[in-house]
Phi, psi and omega in degrees: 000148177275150183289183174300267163003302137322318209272347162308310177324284192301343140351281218273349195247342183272315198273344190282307164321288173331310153302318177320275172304356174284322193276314174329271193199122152296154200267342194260180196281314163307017192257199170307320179314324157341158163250166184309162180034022192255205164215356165213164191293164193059329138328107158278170156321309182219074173196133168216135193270091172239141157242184184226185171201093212241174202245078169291341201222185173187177163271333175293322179130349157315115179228143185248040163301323179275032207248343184264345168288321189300312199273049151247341178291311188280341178287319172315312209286270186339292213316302187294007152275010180091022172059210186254086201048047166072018159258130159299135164276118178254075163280108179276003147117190198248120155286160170248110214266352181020051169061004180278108183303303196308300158347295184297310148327305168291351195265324165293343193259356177301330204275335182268333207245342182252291189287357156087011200278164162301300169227139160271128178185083040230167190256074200230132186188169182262321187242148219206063178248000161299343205287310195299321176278326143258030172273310181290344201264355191065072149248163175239130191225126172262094181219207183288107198272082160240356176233129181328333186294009189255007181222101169129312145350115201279320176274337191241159211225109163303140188283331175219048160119192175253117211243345216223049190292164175264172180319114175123357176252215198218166174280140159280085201281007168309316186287347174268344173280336183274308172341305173301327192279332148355297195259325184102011182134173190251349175346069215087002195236162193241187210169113148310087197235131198204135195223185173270153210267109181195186176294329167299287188321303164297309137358285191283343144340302222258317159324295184290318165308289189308311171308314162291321190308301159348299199258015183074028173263115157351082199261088150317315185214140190208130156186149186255082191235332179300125167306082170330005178198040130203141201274128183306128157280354170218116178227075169271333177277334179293318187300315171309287159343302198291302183309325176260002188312320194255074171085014184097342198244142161324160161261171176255006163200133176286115118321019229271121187238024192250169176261155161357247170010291168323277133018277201297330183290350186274310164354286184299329189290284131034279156320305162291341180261025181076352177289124182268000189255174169310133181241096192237157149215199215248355192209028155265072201239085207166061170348335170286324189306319188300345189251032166236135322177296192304317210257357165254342166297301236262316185250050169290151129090008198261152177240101181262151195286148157229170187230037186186177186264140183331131167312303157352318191301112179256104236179136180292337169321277176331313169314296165310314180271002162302282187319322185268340166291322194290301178306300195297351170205062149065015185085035183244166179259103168237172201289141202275148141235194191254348166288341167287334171303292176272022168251004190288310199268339170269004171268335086040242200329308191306313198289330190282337169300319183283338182230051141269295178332338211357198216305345195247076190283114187220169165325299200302297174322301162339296175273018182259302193298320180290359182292347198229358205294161166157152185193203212185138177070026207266185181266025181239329184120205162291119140286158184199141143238147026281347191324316170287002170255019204227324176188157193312177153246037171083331180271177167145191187213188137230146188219131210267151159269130174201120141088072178051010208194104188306142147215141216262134198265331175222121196286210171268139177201173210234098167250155165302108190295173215208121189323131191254120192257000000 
């Protein structure tokens, strides 16, 4: 949580906006700020105005860029099919929110109150403070559902769901169920689970715990303990720990619920300490990571989760979203990642929703159409709404790094989520 000091900050810089835009353009969908001939903001005869907000920079060095090539890529792909019920998509790109709440906030309110857009989409970031202001403004944003604001909030849409739900929605049991068919079952076996200490983190601890427990794995170790804004330079006491978590014994799978940066230093640390046992987290899925010597030893053999189907896959989806990445960065092969994934399927959504919505596209239509919404066969699996907004959609696969080269350990496959208490 930030401390007293930011929140003033972000307090006064919110109120400094506000007077701005008051002088400016008004914000909400009734306001002046409309284009001509439209009935909602960002709407034209033939336009609808979307951006996005995405974590281009970090301090650590992470960066989510390619997640604004994925939804530019699907956006390209509509245009040249004739748009969305004959309106072009005029995506004006991804701000870069540089893991920063004050950021995020100011990023949201640039794109609804100076640009004036219809929707954000897509939306990826570890930090989500933007949300409260655009749920109120009716914008409807879609991006990667990994922060609670993606579950409950009447505008905004997980692209493959509510990943992280509150009491009364339910858990998504892929990563403790594919692990298990991994191990030959969870019967007897133990589990690590361990994240950085923030708000996400603790989060995601508390979820992720019911859920492996859930599926019968033994939960040994559980903490949000790593510092979220400074990547540790020595990590032999986190390691010490992981190790003695079962009884005085190794466990028999590492949990890493972190970004990259993270990942390799826990890994490595790991690994030099003799652990034989499994090593997965949710987000090294990304071929560019391979071509440095340190970060491909440190993630050989880690098995990561996905939530959509394995690039591996040959599936006429997957055929499509190669070809449209590939067109979208000028006719190059360029290495596939999972960010590119979520900026592709929450742009995915927004369109399939808007052209359910039909021709006369306002906030009200938009949610009408998704109040009813469902559709079949996506590279996320089956959607539904409001159902995504209460709980994933179920799906995913895991797939191990070996000898340089990702492969899949578990295929994509759709399990039953589990009430979440």
């Amino acid at each position: 949580m930030p401390g007293p000091g930011p929140i003033r900050t972000i307090a006064l810089t919110a109120a400094l906006l506000l007077a701005t835009a008051a002088c400016n353009s008004a914000s909400t969908q009734g306001s002046s700020g409309k284009e001509t001939g439209s009935s909602a903001r960002g709407v034209t005869a033939d336009t609808v105005k979307v951006g996005g907000i995405v974590s281009m920079t970090s301090a650590s060095g992470y960066s989510k860029k390619d997640t604004d090539l994925g939804a530019r890529a699907r956006y390209d792909r509509a245009n040249a099919e004739g748009g969305v019920n004959g309106r072009k998509i005029q995506y004006l790109g991804a701000e870069d929110d540089g893991q920063d709440p004050a950021k995020n906030l100011a990023a949201a309110r640039q794109l609804v109150q100076r640009d004036q857009v219809f929707a954000v989409a897509p939306m990826s970031s570890v930090t989500f403070s933007g949300a409260d202001f655009l749920d109120r403004q009716q914008v409807p944003t879609i991006g990667w559902g990994t922060l609670p604001s993606f579950c409950g909030p009447k505008h905004i849409y997980g692209f493959n769901g509510c990943l992280v739900p509150m009491p009364g929605g339910t858990l998504n049991q892929t990563w403790p169920e594919g692990l298990a068919k991994v191990l030959g079952g969870a019967r007897g076996k133990s589990v690590a689970l361990i994240a950085g200490d923030s708000d996400a983190g603790k989060f995601g601890i508390r979820t992720f715990k019911q859920g492996f427990a859930a599926a019968g794995f033994e939960v040994s170790y559980a903490k949000a303990s790593v510092p979220a804004t400074a990547l540790p330079n020595d990590w032999s006491a986190y390691t010490k720990e992981i190790l003695r978590a079962n009884g005085g014994k190794a466990p028999d799978v590492v949990v890493s619920v972190m970004q990259t940066p993270y990942n390799i230093g826990l890994f490595t640390s790991l690994k030099r300490a003799g652990y034989k046992g499994l090593i997965t987290d949710p987000t090294d899925y990304d071929p560019g990571l391979l071509t440095k010597d340190t970060t491909r030893q440190a993630l050989d053999g880690v098995l990561v989760l996905l939530q959509f189907q394995p690039f591996e896959a040959d599936t006429p989806a997957m055929r499509r979203f190669k070809e449209d990445i590939k067109k979208a960065s000028g006719g190059k092969d360029v290495p596939l990642n999972m960010h590119m994934m979520t900026g592709y399927m929450s742009a995915d959504l927004f369109l399939s929703i808007a052209a359910k919505a039909g021709k006369d596209l306002t906030v009200e239509s938009f949610q009408k159409a998704a109040a009813a919404f469902s559709d079949t066969g996506t590279l996320v699996g089956d959607r539904a709404e409001p159902k995504g907004q209460k709980e994933s959609f179920g799906c995913g696969a895991l797939v191990r790094l070996k000898d340089g080269r990702y492969e899949v350990a578990v295929p994509f496959t759709c399990y039953e989520p589990i009430p979440f208490a």
